[in-house]
N, C-alpha and C positions, 0 to 999 in steps of 0.2 A: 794422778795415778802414773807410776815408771811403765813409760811404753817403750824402754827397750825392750831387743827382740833375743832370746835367752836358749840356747840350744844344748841339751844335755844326754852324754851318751848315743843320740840318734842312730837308730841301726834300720833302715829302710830293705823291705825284700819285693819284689815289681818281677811277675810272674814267675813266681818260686824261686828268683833268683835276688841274692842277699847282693846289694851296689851302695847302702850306708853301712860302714862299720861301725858305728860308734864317734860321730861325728860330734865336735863339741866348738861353740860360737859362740859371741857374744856381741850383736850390732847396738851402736847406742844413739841414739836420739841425737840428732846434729856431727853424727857422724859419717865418716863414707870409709866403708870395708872395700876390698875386691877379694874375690875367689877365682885364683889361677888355678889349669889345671890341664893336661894332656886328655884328647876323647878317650871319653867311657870310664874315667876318674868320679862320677858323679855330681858333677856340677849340676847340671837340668833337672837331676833326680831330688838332687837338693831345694830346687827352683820349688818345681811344683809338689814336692809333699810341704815345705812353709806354708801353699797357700791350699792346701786340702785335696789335692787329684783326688779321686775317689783311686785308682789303678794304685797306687806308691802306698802299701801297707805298711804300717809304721811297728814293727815285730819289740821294738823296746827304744826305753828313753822319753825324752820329754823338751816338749816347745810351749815355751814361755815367755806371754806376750799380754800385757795388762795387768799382770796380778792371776794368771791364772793360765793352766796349762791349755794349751788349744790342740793338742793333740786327740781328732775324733769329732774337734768342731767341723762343720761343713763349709766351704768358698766363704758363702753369702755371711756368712757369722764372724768368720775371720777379713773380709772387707770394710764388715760395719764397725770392727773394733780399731782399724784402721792399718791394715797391712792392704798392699797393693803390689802383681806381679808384672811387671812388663813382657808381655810374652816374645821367642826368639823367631815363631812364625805364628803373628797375628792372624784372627779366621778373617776372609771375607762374608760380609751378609750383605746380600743384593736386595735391595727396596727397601731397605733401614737407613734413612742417613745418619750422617754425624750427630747432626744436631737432635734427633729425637733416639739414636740411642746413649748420646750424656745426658740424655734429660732423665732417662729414662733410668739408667746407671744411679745418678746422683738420686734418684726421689728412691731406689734402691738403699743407698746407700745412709741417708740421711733421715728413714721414716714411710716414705710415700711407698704406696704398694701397687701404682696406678690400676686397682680395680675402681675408682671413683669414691671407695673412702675415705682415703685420704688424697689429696690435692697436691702435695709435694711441693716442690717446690715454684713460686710463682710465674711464669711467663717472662716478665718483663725481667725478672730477680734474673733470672737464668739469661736472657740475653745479653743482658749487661754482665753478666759472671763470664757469660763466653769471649762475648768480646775485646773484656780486659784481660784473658787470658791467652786468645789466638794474638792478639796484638803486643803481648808478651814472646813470646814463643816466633813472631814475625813469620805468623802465617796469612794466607792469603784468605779473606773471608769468606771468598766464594767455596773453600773448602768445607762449611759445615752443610752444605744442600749436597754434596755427593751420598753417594751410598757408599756404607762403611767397606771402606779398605777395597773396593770394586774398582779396579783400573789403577790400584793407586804403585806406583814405584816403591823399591823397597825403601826409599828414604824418606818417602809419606807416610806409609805404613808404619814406624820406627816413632815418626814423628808426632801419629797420630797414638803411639801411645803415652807419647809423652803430656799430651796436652792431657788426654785419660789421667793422668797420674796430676797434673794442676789442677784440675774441676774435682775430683774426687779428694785431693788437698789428705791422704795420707800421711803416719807420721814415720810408718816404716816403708820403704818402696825398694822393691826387686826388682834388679835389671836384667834376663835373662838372657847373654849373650846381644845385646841389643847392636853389638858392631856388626854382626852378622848380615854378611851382604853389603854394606854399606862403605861406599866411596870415598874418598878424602873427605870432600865436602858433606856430604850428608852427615859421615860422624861427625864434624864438626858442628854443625848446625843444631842434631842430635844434643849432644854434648853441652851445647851452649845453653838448649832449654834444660838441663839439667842442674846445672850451673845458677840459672836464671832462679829456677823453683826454691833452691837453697839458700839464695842470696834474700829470699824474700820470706823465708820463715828458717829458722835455727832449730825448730825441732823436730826438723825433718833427718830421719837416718836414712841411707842409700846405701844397699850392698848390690855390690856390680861385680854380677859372672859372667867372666869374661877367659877366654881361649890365648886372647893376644895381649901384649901390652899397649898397645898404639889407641886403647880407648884411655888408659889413663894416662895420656899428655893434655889430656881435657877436663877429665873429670878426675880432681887430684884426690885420691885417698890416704888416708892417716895410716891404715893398715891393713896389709896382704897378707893373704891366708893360701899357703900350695894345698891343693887337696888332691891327693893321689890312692888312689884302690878306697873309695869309700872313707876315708878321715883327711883331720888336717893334720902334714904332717911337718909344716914349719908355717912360722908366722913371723911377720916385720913390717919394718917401713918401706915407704913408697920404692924405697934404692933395693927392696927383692925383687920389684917386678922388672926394674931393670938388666938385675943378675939375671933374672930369665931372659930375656930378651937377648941377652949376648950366650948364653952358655945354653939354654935350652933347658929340656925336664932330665935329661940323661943322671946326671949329677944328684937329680931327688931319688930318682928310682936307689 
């Protein structure tokens, strides 16, 4: 089944105020997009009505993803069909850790409803999943007995949704500003398990919104989209985000 991710028309309104005009995308399956754009251009708005905000009213247009439009589907329906959003500030939850909420995630995402009907996914199945994942990712083991994202630096936090997006093994993933906050080194690090997830499956798509150019010296995309007052209002290769980078948005407006 074409699990590109297919955007048409989109015109978003987020408390009676209209922030998509008519926004039109096309992400494909082993591919990596980026969405540049000046604050309050729509980026985020973008972010969270793909994966279902309930608040981002979708007033016209259509998102299309499997064979079928998902616009009015909810989070959990559009996770299991396989979209996944990296969010730009992760929640903390205190006495949840790591590891029993990817268990918990994945037996979500996979079938298991952990009320005791079904059984999800197996114990030992799931440590070995994790382990060759954080060992991917060259994270430190003792990180899956923390509580989620509690104490954690914003380049744990970052990090910790990337491994989210390896266990959960999506075929479309959303970056939502994911440089945000993040140091030389952590986007790099970032960046690298990003890298790493891609290298290890091809039908993986990745669209990364992002503010700056300096996360795509890592994570090299085929093609940049400016989005400015709700649309996109040019698209190209990797050398527009450059253009940005030396000339600024002045030149779009």
């Amino acid at each position: 089944m074409n699990a590109d991710l297919i955007v048409k028309n989109l015109h978003v309104r987020v408390e009676g105020q209209e922030i998509l005009k008519g926004l039109n995308l096309e992400v494909g399956q082993g591919q990596v997009h980026a969405i540049m754009g000046p604050n309050g251009s729509g980026k985020s708005t973008l972010a969270n009505t793909l994966m279902g905000h309930p608040a981002y009213e979708v007033t016209e247009g259509e998102i299309w993803f499997k064979g079928q439009n998902i616009v009015g589907l909810p989070p959990d329906e559009r996770s299991r069909l396989g979209l996944f959003l990296a969010f730009q500030y992760p929640s903390t939850i205190p006495g949840v850790s790591v590891a029993n909420f990817l268990r918990t995630a994945l037996n979500a995402r996979y079938g298991g409803n952990g009320d005791g009907q079904q059984s999800g996914i197996p114990f030992r199945e799931f440590r070995r999943l994790l382990k060759e994942k954080m060992e991917m990712l060259q994270m430190d083991p003792g990180f899956a007995g923390r509580y989620l994202n509690e104490g954690f630096s914003g380049g744990e936090k970052k990090r910790m949704e990337i491994l989210q997006m390896a266990m959960l093994q999506p075929q479309i993933a959303i970056l939502d500003e994911t440089d945000s906050g993040l140091d030389i080194d952590a986007l790099r690090i970032v960046s690298e398990g990003v890298n790493r997830l891609m290298a290890e499956r091809d039908d993986l798509g990745v669209l990364v919104i992002t503010h700056y150019q300096r996360i795509l010296n890592y994570i090299k995309p085929q093609h940049v989209h400016i989005l400015f007052d709700g649309r996109i209002v040019l698209s190209g290769g990797p050398e527009l985000a450059l253009e940005l980078e030396e000339r600024g948005y002045d030149w779009v407006k």
